[in-house]
N, C-alpha and C positions, 0 to 999 in steps of 0.2 A: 315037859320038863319044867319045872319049879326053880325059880331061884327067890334068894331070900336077900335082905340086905346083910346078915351074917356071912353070908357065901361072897357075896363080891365083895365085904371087907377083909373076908379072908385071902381073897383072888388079889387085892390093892398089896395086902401085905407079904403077899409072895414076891411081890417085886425086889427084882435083886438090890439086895440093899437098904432096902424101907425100914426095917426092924431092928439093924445096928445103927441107922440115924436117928431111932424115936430120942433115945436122950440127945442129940444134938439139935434136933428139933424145938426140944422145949430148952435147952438152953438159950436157942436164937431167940426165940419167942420173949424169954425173958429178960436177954440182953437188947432187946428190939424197946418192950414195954419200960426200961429206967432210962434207955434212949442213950446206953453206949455204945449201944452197934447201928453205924446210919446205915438207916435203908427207905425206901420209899415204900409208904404206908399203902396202895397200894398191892405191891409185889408179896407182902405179907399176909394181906385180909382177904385177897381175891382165893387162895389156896386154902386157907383156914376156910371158909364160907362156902369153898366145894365138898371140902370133907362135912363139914355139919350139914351139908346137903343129902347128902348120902347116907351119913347117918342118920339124918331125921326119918322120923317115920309121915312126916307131911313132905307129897311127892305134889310135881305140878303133872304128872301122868302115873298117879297111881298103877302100883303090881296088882291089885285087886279086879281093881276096873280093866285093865287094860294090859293082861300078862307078859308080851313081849317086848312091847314099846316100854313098859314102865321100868322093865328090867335096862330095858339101851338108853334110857337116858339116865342113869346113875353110871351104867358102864361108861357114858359117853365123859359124863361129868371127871371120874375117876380116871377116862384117860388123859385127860387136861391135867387135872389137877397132881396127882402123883411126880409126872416127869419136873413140871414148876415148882412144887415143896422140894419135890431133890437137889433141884438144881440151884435154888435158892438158899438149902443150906449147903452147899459143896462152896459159894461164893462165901457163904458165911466162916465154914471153917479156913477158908485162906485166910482171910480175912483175920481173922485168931490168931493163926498159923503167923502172920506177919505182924499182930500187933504184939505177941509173945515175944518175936526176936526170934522165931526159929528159922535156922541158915539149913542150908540142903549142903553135902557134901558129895562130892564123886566117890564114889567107893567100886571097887573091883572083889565079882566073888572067883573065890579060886576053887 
């Protein structure tokens, strides 16, 4: 069985939820880079740098050379990094969320 780097980017974006955050994604990104959203540079670059890892087509265990291995450590890379870019912009969108001024109210459904 074959996999390709297109396959397991499409396996990363099946993740629930990965693909209604793309634009919240690049909006952290962008409110990160004019430097009105604090965050630790860090918790930003380490996620971004697994994704171009994965994307790149330079592997440190090449698919070619080495079909199984080469595929589990992108998979491995992807499972790190996915659940960290989520979770770092769910902090992000609070984050909005409270410098907007938005209040939560109780509400009852009938």
């Amino acid at each position: 069985m074959k996999y390709s780097k297109i396959d397991l980017a499409k396996k990363a974006i099946a993740h629930k939820g990965f693909v209604q955050k793309i634009p919240d994604i690049f909006r952290m990104v962008r409110m990160w880079k004019n430097g009105s959203y604090p965050m630790r540079s860090i918790d930003m670059i380490l996620p971004l740098l697994g994704l171009l890892y994965v994307i790149s087509p330079i592997d440190l265990l090449p698919e070619v050379a080495i079909p199984v291995l080469g595929v589990m450590d992108d998979l491995a890379v992807l499972s790190l990094t996915i659940p960290k870019l989520l979770r770092e912009v769910d902090k992000f969108l609070l984050w909005e969320a409270e410098k907007n001024g938005s209040k939560t109210i109780e509400a009852e459904i009938l």
